[in-house]
DRENDO-1510 file (C-alpha; in Angstrom, 1 decimal, always signed):
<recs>
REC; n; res; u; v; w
REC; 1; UNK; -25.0; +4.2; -117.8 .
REC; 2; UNK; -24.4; +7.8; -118.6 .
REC; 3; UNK; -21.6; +8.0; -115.7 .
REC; 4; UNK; -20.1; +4.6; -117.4 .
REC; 5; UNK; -20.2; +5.7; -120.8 .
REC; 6; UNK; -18.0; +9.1; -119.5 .
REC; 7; UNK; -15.8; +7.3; -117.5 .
REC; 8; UNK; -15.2; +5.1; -120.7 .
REC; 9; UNK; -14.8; +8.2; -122.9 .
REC; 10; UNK; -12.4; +9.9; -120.2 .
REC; 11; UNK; -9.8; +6.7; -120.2 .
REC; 12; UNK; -10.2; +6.4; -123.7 .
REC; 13; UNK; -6.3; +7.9; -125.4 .
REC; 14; UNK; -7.6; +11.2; -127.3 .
REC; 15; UNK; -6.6; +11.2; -131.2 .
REC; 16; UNK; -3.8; +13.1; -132.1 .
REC; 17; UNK; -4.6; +16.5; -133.1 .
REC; 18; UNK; -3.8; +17.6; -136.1 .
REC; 19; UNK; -0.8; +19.8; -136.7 .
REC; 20; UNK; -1.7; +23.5; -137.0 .
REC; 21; UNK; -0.4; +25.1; -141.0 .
REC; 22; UNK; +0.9; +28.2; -141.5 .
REC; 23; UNK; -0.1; +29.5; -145.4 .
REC; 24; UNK; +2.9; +30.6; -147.5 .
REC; 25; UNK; +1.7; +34.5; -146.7 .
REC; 26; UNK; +1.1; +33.6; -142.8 .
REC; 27; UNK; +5.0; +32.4; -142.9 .
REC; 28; UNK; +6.3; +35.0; -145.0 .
REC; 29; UNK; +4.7; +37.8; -142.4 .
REC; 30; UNK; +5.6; +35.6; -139.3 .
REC; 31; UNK; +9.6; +35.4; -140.0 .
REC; 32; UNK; +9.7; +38.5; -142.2 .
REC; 33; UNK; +10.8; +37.3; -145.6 .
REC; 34; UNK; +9.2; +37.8; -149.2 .
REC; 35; UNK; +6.5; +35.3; -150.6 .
REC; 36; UNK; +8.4; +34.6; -153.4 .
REC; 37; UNK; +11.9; +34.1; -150.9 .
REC; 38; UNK; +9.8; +31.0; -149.2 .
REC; 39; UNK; +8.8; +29.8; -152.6 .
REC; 40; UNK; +12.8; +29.5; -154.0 .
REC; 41; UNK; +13.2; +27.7; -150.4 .
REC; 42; UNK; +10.7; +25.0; -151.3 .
REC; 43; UNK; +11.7; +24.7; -154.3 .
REC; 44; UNK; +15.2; +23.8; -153.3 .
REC; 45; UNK; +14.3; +20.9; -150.8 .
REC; 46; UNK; +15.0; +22.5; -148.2 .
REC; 47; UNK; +12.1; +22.2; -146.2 .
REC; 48; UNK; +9.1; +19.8; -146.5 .
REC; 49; UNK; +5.8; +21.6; -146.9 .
REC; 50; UNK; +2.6; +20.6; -147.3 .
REC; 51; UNK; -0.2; +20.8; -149.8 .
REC; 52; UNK; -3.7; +22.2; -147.5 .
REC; 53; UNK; -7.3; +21.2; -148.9 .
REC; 54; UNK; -7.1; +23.5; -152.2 .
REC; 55; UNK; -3.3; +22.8; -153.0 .
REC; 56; UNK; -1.2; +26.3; -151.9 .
REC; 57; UNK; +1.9; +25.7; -150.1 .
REC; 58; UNK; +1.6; +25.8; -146.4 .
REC; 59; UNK; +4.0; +25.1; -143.4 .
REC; 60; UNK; +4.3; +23.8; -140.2 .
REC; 61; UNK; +6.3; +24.1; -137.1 .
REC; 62; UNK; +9.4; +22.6; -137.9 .
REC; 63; UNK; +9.4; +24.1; -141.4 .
REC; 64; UNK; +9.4; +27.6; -139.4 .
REC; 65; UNK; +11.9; +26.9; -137.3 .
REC; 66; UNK; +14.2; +25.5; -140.5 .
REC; 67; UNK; +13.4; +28.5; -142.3 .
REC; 68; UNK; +14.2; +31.1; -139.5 .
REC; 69; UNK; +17.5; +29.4; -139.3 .
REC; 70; UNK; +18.1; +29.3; -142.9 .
REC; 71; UNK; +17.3; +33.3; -143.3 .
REC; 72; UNK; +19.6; +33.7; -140.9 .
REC; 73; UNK; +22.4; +32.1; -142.4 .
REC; 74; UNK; +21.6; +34.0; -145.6 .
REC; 75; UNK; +21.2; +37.4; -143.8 .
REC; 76; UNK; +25.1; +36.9; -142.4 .
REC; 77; UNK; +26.2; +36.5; -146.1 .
REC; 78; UNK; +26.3; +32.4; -146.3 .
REC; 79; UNK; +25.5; +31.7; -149.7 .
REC; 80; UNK; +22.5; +29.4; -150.8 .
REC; 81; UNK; +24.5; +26.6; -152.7 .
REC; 82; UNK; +26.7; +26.7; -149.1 .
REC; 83; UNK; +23.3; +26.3; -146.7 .
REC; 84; UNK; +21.9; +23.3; -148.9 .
REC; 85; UNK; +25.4; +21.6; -148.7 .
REC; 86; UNK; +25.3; +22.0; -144.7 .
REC; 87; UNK; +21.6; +21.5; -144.1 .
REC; 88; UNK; +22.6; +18.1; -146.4 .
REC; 89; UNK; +25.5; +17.3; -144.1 .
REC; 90; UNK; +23.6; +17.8; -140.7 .
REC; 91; UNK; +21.1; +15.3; -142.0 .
REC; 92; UNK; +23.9; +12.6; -142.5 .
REC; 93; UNK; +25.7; +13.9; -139.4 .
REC; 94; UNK; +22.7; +13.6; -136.8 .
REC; 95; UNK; +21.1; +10.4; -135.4 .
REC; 96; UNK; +17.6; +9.4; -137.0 .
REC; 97; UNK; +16.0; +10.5; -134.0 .
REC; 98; UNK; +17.5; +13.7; -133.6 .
REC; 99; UNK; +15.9; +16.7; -135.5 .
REC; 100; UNK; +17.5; +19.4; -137.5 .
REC; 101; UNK; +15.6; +21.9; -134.9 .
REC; 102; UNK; +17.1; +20.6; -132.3 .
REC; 103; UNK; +20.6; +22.3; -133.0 .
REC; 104; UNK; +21.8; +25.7; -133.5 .
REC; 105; UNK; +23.8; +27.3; -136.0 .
REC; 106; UNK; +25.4; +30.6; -136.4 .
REC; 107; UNK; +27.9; +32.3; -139.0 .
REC; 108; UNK; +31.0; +33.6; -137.8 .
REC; 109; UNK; +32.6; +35.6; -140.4 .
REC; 110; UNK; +33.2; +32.4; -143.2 .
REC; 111; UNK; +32.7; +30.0; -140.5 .
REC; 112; UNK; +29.7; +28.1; -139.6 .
REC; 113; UNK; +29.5; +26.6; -136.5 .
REC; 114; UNK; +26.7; +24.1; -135.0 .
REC; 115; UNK; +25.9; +23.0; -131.9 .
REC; 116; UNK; +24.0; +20.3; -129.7 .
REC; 117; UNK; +24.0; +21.9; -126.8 .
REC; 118; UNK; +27.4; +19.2; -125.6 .
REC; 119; UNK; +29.6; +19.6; -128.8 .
REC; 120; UNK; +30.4; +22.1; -131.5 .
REC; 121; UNK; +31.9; +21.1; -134.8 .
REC; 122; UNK; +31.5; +22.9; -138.1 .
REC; 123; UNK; +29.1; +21.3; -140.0 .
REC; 124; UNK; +30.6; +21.4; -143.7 .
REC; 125; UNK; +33.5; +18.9; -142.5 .
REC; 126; UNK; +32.1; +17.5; -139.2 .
REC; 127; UNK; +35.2; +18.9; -137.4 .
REC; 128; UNK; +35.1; +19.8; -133.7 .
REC; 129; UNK; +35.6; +22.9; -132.4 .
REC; 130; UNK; +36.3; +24.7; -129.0 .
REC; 131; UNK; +33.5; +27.1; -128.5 .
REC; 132; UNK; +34.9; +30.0; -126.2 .
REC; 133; UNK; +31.9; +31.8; -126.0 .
REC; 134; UNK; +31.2; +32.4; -121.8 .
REC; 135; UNK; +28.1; +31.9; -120.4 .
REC; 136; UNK; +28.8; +34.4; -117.7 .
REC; 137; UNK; +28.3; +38.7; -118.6 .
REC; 138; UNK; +31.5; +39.9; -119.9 .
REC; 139; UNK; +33.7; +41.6; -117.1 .
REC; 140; UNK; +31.9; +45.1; -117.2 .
REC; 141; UNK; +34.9; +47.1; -117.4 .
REC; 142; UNK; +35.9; +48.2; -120.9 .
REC; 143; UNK; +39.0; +49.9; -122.1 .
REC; 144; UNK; +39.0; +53.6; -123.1 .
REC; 145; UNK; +38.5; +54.2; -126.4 .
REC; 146; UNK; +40.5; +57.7; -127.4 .
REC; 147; UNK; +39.1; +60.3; -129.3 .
REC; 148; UNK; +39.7; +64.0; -129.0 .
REC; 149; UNK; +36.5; +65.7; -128.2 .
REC; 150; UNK; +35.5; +68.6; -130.5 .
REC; 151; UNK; +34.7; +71.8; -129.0 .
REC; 152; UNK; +31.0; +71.9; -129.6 .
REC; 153; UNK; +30.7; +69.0; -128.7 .
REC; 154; UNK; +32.5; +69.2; -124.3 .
REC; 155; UNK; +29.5; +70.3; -122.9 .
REC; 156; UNK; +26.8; +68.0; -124.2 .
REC; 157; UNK; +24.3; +66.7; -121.7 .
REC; 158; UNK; +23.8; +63.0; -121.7 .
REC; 159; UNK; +20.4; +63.6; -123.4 .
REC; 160; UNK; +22.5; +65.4; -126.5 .
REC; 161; UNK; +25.1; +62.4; -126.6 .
REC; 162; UNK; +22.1; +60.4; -126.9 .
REC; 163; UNK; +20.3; +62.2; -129.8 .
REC; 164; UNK; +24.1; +62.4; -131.7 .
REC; 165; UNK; +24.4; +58.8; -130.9 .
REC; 166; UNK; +20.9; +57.9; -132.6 .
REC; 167; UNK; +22.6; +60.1; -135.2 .
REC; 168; UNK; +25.9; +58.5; -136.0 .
REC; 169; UNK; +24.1; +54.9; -135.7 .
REC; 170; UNK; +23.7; +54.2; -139.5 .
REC; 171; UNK; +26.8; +56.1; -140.7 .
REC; 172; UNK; +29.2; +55.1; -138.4 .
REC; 173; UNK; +28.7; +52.3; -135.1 .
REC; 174; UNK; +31.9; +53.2; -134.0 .
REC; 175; UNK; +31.3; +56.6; -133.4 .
REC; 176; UNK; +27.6; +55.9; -132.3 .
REC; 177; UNK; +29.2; +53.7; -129.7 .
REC; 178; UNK; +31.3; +56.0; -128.5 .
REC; 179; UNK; +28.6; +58.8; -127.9 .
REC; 180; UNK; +26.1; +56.3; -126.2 .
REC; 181; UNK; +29.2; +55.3; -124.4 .
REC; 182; UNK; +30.0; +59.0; -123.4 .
REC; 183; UNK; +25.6; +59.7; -122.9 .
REC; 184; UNK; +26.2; +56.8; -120.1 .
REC; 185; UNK; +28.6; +58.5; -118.4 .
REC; 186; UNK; +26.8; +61.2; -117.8 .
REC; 187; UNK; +23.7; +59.3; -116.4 .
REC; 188; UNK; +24.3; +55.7; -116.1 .
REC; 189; UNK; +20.7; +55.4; -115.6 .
REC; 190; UNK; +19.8; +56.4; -119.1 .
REC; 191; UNK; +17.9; +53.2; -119.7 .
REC; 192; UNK; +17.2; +53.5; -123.8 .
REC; 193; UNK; +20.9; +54.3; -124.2 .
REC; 194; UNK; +21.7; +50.8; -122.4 .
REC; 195; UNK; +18.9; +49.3; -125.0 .
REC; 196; UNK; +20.8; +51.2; -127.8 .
REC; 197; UNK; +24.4; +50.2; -126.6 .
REC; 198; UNK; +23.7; +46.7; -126.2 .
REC; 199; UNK; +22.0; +46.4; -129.5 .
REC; 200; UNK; +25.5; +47.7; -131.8 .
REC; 201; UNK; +27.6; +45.5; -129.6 .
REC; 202; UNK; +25.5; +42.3; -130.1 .
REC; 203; UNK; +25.5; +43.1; -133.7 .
REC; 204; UNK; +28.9; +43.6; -133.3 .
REC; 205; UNK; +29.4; +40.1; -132.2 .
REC; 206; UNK; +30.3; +41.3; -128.6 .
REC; 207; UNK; +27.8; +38.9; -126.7 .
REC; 208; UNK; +29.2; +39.5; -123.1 .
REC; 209; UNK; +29.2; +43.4; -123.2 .
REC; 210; UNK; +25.3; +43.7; -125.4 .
REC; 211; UNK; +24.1; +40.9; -122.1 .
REC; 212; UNK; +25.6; +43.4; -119.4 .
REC; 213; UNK; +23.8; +46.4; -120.8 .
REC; 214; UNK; +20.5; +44.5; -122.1 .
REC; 215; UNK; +20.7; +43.4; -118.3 .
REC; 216; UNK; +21.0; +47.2; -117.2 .
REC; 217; UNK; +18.2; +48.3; -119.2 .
REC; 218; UNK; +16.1; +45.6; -117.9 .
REC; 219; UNK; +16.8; +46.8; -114.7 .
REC; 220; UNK; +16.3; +50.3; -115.2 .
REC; 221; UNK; +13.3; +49.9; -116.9 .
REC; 222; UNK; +11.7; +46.7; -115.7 .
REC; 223; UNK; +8.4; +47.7; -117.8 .
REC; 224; UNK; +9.9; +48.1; -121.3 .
REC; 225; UNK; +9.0; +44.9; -122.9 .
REC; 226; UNK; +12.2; +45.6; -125.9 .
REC; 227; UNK; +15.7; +44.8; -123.3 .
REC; 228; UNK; +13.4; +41.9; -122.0 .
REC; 229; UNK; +13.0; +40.4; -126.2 .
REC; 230; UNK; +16.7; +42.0; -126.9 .
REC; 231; UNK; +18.0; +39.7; -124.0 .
REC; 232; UNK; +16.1; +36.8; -125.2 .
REC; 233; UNK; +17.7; +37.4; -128.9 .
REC; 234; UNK; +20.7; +36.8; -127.0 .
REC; 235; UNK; +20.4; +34.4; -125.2 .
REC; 236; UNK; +18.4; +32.2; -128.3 .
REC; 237; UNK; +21.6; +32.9; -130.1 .
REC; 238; UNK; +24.1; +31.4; -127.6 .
REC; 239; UNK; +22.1; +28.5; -126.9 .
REC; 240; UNK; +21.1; +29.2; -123.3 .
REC; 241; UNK; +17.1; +28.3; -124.8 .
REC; 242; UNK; +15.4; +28.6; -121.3 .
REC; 243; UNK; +16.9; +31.7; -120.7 .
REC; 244; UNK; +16.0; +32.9; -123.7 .
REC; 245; UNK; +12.7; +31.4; -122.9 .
REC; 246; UNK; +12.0; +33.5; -119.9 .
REC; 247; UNK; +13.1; +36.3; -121.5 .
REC; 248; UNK; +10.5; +36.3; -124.1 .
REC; 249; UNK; +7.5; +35.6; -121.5 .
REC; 250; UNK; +8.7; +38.9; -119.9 .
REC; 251; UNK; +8.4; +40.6; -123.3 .
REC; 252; UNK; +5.0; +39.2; -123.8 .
REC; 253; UNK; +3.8; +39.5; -120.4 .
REC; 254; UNK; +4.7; +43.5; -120.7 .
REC; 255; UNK; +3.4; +43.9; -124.2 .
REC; 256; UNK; +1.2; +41.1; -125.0 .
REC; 257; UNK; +0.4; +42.8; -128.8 .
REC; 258; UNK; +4.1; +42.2; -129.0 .
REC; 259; UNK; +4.0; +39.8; -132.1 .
REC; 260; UNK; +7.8; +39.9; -132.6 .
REC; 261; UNK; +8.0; +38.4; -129.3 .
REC; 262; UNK; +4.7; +36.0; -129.8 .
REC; 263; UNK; +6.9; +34.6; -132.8 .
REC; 264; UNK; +10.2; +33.8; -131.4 .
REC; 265; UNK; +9.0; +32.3; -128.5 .
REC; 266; UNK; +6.4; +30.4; -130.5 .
REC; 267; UNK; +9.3; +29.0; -132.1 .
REC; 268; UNK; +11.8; +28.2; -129.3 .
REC; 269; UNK; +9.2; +26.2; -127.4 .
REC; 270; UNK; +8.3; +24.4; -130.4 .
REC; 271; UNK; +12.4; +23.5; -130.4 .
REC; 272; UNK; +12.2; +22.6; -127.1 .
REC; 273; UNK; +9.4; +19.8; -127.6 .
REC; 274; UNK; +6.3; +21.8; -125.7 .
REC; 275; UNK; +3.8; +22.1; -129.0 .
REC; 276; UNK; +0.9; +23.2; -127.0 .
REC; 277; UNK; +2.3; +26.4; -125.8 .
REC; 278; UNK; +4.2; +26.9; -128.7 .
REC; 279; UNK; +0.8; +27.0; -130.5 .
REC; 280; UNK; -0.7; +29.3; -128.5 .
REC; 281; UNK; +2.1; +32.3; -129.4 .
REC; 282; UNK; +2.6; +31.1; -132.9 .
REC; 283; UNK; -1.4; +31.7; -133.4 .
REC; 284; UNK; -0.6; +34.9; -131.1 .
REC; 285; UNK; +1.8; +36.0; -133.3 .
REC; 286; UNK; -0.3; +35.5; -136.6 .
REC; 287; UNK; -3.1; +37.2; -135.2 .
REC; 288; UNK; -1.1; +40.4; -134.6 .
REC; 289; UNK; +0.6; +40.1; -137.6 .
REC; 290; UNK; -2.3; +40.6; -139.5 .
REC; 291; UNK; -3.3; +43.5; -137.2 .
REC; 292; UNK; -1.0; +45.8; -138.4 .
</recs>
């Protein structure tokens, strides 16, 4: 009887579980924003979160992934009357079955532009759009940028072009580019120079040239866990999600306090459709988040 009773039990479909909440101060640590940010956000329908067991405000999921989106949007200078209007238009523009964390969407100077993974259109009029971006790394070779040399400055080492790079970063890219450009020239091998590089040409907007250096780093420095989650940035960005996916595992797998890392994976798997892994780095994440 007690075999039957298992075997009954076994074949028996399991109840769905129920999905895992994120408190309003859990989010707000997890993608980096203030409390009060995630409140106004609520408040203006763009997401749909939930009331727990004593009432506070608390997220799931897709409400993450809408929110990540959304901060991004406002962080490239896409103003909040703007996102509701598109966020609105996606909903009308997309199939009932197909969710608004399915897509990506990225600013562009003034122009936001969405995609499916087959077509790109700009969501505020629902006009197509050729998206040039290649998948492939940018051809390596880049043309030389001129600039005189000052005298104390002919015979630095790569290490100093480094250190005057870190310098320059905040007051001018440009130059900081140039010096980590110069640093590299000296020792092509200076792996946190690559890192560097990469970083102010993907915030630049220069995808192809930040991939070929994130690639270099990773393969000067196959350990360091940050050109492993830079790529995976990258990649995330452009849509190329299980790319980006294996990227992030390397991250984690070389840092696995990494919480950063925990979090945007979390989030692109939960895109992707696999929840149980997704929860798993989400829950990661947290945890480390309160950690520090």
């Amino acid at each position: 009887m007690t075999r039957d009773v298992a075997s009954t039990l076994e074949s028996a479909p399991a109840a769905p579980a129920p999905e895992q909440r994120f408190s309003l101060r859990e989010a707000a640590r997890i993608l980096e924003v203030p409390e009060a940010r995630l409140r106004v956000l609520a408040r203006a329908g763009l997401l749909a979160p939930q009331s727990g067991p004593i009432g506070p405000l608390s997220f799931g999921f897709r409400d993450l992934l809408l929110l990540r989106t959304t901060k991004g949007l406002l962080e490239s200078g896409v103003p909040m009357p703007r996102i509701r209007r598109i966020w609105s238009a996606l909903r009308e523009q997309l199939a009932a079955d197909v969710p608004l964390t399915s897509i990506t969407l990225r600013a562009d100077g003034e122009t936001v532009v969405v995609s499916d993974g087959s077509a790109t259109w700009q969501p505020d009029s629902g006009q197509a759009v050729l998206d040039f971006e290649p998948a492939e790394i940018a051809e390596r070779a880049e043309p030389p940028r001129p600039r005189e040399v000052p005298a104390d400055e002919s015979d630095l080492t790569a290490e100093q072009w480094y250190d005057l790079a870190i310098e320059r970063e905040a007051s001018s890219p440009a130059d900081a580019i140039d010096a980590y450009r110069r640093a590299l020239e000296l020792d092509a091998d200076l792996a946190d120079a690559h890192v560097n590089l990469g970083r102010l040409y993907h915030l630049a907007g220069e995808r192809g040239r930040a991939e070929a250096h994130y690639r270099d780093a990773v393969r000067l420095a196959p350990e360091d866990p940050i050109p492993h989650f830079n790529l995976g940035v990258l990649m995330e960005e452009q849509g190329r999600r299980e790319e980006a996916v294996h990227a992030y595992r390397q991250a984690v797998s070389r840092d696995p306090d990494f919480a950063d890392a925990h979090c945007n994976l979390g989030l692109l798997l939960e895109s992707l459709g696999r929840r149980q892994e997704a929860i798993a780095h989400l829950m990661a994440a947290r945890e480390h988040y309160r950690a520090e």
